[in-house]
FILUMLO-334675 format. One record per residue: residue in one letter; x, y, z of N, C-alpha, C, O in turn. Coordinates in steps of 0.1 Angstrom, whole numbers, padded with zeros to 4 digits, always signed. Last residue first. Example, Ala and Ser with C-alpha at 12.3 -4.5 7.8 and 13.67 -1.06 7.14 Angstrom:
FILUMLO-334675
S+0128-0022+0071+0137-0011+0071+0129+0000+0079+0134+0011+0080
A+0132-0057+0078+0123-0045+0078+0132-0033+0078+0142-0033+0085
//
This chain:
FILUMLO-334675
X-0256-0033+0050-0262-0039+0043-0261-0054+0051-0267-0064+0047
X-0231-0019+0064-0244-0016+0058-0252-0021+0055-0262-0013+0057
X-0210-0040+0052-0212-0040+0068-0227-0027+0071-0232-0027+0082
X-0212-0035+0027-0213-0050+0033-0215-0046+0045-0226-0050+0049
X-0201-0011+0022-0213-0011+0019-0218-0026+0025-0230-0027+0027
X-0176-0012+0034-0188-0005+0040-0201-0005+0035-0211+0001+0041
X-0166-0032+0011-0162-0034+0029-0172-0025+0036-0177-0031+0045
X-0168-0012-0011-0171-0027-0010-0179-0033+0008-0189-0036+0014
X-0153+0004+0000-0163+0011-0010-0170-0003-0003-0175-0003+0008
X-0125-0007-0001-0129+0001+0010-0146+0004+0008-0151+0006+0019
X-0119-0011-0028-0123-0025-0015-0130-0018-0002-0138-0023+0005
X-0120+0009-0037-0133+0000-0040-0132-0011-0035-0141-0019-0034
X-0095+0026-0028-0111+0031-0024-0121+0021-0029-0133+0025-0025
X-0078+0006-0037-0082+0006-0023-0092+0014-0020-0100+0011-0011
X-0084+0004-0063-0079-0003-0060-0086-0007-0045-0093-0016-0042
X-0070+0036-0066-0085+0036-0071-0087+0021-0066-0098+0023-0059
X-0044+0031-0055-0054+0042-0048-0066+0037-0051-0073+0033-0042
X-0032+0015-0078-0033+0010-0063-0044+0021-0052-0050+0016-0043
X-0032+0034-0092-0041+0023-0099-0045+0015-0081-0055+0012-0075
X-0014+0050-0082-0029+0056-0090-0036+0043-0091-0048+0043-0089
X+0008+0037-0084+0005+0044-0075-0009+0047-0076-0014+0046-0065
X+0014+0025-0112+0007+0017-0103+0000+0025-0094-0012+0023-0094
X+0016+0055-0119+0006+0045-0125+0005+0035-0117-0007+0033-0113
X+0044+0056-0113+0032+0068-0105+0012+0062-0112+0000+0065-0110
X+0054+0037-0121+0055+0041-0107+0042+0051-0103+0034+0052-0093
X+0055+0044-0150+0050+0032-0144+0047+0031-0127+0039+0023-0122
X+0065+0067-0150+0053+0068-0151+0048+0055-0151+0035+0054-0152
X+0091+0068-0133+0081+0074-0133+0067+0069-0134+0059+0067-0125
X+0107+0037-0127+0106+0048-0138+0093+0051-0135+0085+0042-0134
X+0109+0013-0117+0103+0014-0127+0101+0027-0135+0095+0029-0145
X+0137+0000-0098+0129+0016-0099+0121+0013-0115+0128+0010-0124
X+0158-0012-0095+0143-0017-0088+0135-0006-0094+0123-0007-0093
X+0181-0003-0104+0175-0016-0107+0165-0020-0105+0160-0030-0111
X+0188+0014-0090+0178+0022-0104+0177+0007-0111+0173+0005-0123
X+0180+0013-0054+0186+0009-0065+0182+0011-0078+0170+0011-0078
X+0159+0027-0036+0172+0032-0036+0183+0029-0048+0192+0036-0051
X+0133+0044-0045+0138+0028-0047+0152+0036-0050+0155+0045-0058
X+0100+0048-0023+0116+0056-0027+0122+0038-0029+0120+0027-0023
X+0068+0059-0027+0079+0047-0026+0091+0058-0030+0092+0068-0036
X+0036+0064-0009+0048+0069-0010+0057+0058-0013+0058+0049-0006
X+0001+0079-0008+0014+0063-0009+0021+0070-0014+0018+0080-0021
X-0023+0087+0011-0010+0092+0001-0005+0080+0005-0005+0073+0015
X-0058+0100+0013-0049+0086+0015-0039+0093+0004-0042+0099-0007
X-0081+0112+0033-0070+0118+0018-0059+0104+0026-0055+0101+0038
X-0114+0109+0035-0103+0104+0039-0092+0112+0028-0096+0117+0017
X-0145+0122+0050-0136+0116+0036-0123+0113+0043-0122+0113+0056
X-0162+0135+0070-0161+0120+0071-0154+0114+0057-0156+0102+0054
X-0163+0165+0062-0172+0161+0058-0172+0140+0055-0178+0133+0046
X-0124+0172+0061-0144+0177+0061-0150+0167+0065-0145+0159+0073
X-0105+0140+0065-0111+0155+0060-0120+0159+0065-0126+0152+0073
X-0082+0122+0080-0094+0128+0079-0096+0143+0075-0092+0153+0080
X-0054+0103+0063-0057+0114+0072-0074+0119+0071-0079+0120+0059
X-0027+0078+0061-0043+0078+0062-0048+0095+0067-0043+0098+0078
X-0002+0067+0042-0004+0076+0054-0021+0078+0049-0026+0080+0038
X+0023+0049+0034+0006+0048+0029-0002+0058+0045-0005+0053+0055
X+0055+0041+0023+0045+0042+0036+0033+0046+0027+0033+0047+0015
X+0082+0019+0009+0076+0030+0012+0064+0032+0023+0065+0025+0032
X+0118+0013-0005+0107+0014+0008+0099+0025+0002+0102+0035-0005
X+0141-0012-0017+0123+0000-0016+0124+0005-0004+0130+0001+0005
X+0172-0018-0018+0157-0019-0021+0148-0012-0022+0149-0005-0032
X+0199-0022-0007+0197-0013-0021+0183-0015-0029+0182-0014-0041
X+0198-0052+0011+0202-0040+0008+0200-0034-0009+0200-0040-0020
X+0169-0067+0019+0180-0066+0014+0185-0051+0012+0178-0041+0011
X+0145-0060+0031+0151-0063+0038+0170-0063+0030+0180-0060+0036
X+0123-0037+0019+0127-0047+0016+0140-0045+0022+0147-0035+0022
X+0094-0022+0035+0109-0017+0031+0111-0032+0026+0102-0040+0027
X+0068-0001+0048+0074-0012+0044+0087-0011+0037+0091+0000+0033
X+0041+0014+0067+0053+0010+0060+0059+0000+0058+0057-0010+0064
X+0008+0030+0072+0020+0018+0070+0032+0023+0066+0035+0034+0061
X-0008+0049+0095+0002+0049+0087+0010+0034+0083+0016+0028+0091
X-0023+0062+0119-0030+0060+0107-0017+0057+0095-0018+0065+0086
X-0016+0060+0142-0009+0069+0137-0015+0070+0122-0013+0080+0115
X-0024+0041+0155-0028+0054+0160-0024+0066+0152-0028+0077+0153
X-0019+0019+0138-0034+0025+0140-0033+0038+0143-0039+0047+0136
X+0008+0009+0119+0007+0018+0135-0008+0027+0132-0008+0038+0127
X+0025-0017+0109+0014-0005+0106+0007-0001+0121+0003-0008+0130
X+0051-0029+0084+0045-0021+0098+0035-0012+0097+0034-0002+0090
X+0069-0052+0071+0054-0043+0070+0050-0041+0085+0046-0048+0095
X+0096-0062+0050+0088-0057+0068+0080-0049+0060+0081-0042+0050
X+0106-0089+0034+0105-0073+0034+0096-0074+0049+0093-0084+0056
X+0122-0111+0009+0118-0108+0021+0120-0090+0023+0128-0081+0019
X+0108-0117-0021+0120-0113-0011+0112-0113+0002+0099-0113+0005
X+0103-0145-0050+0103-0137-0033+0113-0132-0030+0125-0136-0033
X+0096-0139-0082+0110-0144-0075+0100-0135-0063+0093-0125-0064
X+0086-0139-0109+0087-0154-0102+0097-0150-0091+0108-0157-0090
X+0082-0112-0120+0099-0121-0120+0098-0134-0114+0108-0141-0114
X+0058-0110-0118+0067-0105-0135+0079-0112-0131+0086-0118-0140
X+0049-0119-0096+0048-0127-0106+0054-0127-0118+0055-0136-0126
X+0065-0116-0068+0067-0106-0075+0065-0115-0091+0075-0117-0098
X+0059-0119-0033+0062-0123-0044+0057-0116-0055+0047-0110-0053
X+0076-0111-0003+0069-0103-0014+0071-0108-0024+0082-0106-0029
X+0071-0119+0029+0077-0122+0022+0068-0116+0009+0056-0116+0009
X+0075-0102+0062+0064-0107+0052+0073-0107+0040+0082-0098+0039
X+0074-0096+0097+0083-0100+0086+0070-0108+0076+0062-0116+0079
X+0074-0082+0125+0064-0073+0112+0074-0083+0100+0083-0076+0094
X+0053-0112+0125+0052-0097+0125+0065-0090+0129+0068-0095+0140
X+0061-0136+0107+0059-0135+0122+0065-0120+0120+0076-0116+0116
X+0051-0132+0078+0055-0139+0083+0052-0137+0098+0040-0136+0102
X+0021-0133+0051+0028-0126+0065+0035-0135+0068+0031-0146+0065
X+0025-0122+0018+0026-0134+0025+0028-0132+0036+0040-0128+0037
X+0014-0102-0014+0023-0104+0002+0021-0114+0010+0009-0118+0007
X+0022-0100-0043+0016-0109-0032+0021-0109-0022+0032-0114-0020
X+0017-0084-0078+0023-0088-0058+0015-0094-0053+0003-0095-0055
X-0002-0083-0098+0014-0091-0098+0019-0091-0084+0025-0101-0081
X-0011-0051-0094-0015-0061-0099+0003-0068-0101+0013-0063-0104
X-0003-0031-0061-0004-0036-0078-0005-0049-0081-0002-0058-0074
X-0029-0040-0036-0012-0038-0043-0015-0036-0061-0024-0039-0069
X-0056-0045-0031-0052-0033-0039-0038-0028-0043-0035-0018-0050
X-0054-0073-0031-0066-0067-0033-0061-0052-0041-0061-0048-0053
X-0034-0081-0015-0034-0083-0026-0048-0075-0033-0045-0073-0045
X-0042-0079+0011-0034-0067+0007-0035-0066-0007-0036-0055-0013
X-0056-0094+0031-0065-0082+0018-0054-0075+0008-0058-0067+0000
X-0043-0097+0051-0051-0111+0044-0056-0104+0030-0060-0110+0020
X-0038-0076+0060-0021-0083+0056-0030-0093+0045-0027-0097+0034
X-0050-0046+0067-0056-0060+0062-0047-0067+0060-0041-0058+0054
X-0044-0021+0057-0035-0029+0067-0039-0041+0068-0030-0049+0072
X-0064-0009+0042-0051-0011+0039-0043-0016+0048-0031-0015+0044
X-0089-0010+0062-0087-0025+0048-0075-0018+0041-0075-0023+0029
X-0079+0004+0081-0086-0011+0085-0084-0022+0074-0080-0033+0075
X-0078+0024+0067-0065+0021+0073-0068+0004+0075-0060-0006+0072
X-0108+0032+0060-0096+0032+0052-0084+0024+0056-0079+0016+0047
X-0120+0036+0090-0127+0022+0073-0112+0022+0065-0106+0012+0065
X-0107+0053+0102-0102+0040+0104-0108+0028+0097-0104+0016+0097
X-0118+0080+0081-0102+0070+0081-0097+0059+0085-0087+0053+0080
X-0142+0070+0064-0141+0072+0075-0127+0071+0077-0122+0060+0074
X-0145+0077+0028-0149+0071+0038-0141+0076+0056-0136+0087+0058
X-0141+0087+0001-0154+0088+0008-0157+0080+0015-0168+0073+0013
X-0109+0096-0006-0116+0085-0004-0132+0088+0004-0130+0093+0015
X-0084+0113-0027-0097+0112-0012-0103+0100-0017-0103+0095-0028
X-0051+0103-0025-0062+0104-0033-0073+0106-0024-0072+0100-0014
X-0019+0108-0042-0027+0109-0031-0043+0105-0036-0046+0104-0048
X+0017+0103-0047+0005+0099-0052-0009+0101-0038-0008+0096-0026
X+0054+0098-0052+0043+0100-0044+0027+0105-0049+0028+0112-0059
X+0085+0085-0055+0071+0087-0064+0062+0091-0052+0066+0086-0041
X+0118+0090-0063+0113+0088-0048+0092+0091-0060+0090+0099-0069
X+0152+0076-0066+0136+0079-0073+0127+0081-0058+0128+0076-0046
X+0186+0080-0062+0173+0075-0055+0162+0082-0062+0163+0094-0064
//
C-alpha cells in the first residue's frame, strides 16, 4: 500500500474552503486535471478517468461538521482518500488531502501523486480565491 499526503494554507474562512471542495457540481475544477466526477444518488458518484477513457464507480462523502471529505472506489483493490479542512490564526485555513492506493496498479508513484496532490491544492485555493471575491464584489 502507497499512502501520499500533502497540505496547504489557504487565506480563507474554513467553511469558504469546505463549501467549494465539496461542491460535487465544482469538483472538476480542482481534481487533477483528466477526472470527472459525476454524482449519483448520494453518496454514489461515478469517476471518469480521460488518460484511460474508462468510469468506475466510487463514494463521496462529506460531513460539514466535521470539515472533511472522503472517497474510495467501490471495487476491490482501489483508492481511497479524504481532504480535511481546519482553522488557523488569523481567518486562514490548513487544507490536507490524503490518498492510499491499495493496488500498485492504481498507484502513480510518488512524485506524480504528490504533484497532483500540490497541483489539486493550488487548484482549490483559486476557486476558493475566485468564489469570495464574487460574493465581495
Amino acid at each position: 500500500m502507497a499512502e501520499y499526503e500533502r497540505s496547504r494554507t489557504v487565506p480563507a474562512q474554513p467553511e469558504h474552503v469546505f463549501d467549494q471542495a465539496a461542491n460535487v457540481a465544482q469538483l472538476d475544477a480542482w481534481l487533477p486535471g483528466g477526472l470527472h466526477v459525476h454524482a449519483q444518488e448520494s453518496p454514489s458518484v461515478t469517476v471518469h478517468e480521460d488518460r484511460k477513457d474508462q468510469d468506475t464507480s466510487a463514494l463521496l462523502r462529506s460531513d460539514r461538521d466535521q470539515m472533511r471529505i472522503e472517497w474510495g472506489t467501490r471495487e476491490r483493490g482501489g483508492y481511497t482518500g479524504w481532504l480535511q479542512v481546519s482553522g488557523i490564526d488569523s481567518g486562514a485555513s490548513e487544507v490536507t488531502v490524503h490518498l492510499s492506493f491499495f493496488d500498485d496498479g492504481r498507484d502513480p508513484g510518488e512524485r506524480a501523486a504528490c504533484d497532483a496532490l500540490e497541483d489539486s491544492l493550488r487548484r482549490l485555493e483559486e476557486q476558493v480565491r475566485l468564489r469570495v471575491d464574487n460574493e465581495a464584489g
